[in-house]
Each structure stands twice: as C-alpha cells, then as structure tokens.
N, C-alpha and C positions, 0 to 999 in steps of 0.2 A: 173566579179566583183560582190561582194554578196550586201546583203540591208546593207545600214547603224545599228549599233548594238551599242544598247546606256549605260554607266555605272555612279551611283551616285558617285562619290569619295570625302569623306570632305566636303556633301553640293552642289559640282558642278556636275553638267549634260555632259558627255565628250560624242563624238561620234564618233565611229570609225568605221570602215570597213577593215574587211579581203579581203588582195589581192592576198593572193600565194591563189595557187592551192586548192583541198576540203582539209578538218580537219579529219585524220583519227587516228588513236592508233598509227599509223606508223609514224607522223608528227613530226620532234623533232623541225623544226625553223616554226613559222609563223610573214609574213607580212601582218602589218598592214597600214593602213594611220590615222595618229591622229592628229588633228588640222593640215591639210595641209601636213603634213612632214612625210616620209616613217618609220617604227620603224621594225625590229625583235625581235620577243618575242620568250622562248625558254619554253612552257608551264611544260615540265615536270622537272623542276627546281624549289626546295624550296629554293632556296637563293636568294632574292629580287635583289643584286647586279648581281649579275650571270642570273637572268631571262629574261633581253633585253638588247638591244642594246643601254642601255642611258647614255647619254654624260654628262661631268660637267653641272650641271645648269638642265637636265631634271630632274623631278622628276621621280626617280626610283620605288617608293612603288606604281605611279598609273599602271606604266606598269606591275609592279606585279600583282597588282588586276587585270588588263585587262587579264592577258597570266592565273591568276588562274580561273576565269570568263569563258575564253573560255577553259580550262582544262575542269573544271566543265560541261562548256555544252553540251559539244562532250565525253564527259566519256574518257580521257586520262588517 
C-alpha cells in the first residue's frame, strides 16, 4: 500500500491512496481508496464519465481530477 496522496477539489482537501499494483505507461485501470470506498480510475481517458468507476450520486469530475492528477504524476 503506497502513502496517502492528497488533492484540492472545489475548496476540499480529499485523500486517497493507490492500491493496485506500481503506476507505469503500461497501467490502463488504477485502484484507489477515497473516503473509505474502493474506486477504479482509468487515467488515460479524457471523458470525465468514462474515467472511473462512479456510480449515481458520486461525483464524477473529482475522480477525473484524481485519475488526471495521477496521469500527470507518473507521465502516462
């Protein structure tokens, strides 16, 4: 399990942690854990609804930011 990895979204302070496996070019799903609850994010997706695994009622656009976030930090 990696360290806690923190993101602003709207004002709010969210914290998550990558749980699959390391982050390479080669990764197309990662899991994460956000607020308690398991999520897959699919980082090399530009369609906010298509980028994770969120159900009615999540907010879709924070898991974009998060799966663009770890895009960006791993150069995917």
């Amino acid at each position: 399990m990696s360290l806690p990895l923190r993101i602003t979204f709207e004002g709010k302070d969210y914290q998550y942690t990558i749980i699959s496996g390391p982050v390479t070019k080669d990764t197309q799903v990662v899991r994460i854990l956000l607020e308690g609850e398991e999520r897959e994010l699919f980082p090399k997706q530009t369609d906010p609804l298509k980028s994770s695994s969120a159900a009615i009622g999540d907010n879709a656009r924070l898991l974009h930011t998060i799966s663009r976030s770890i895009a960006l930090r791993w150069k995917l």
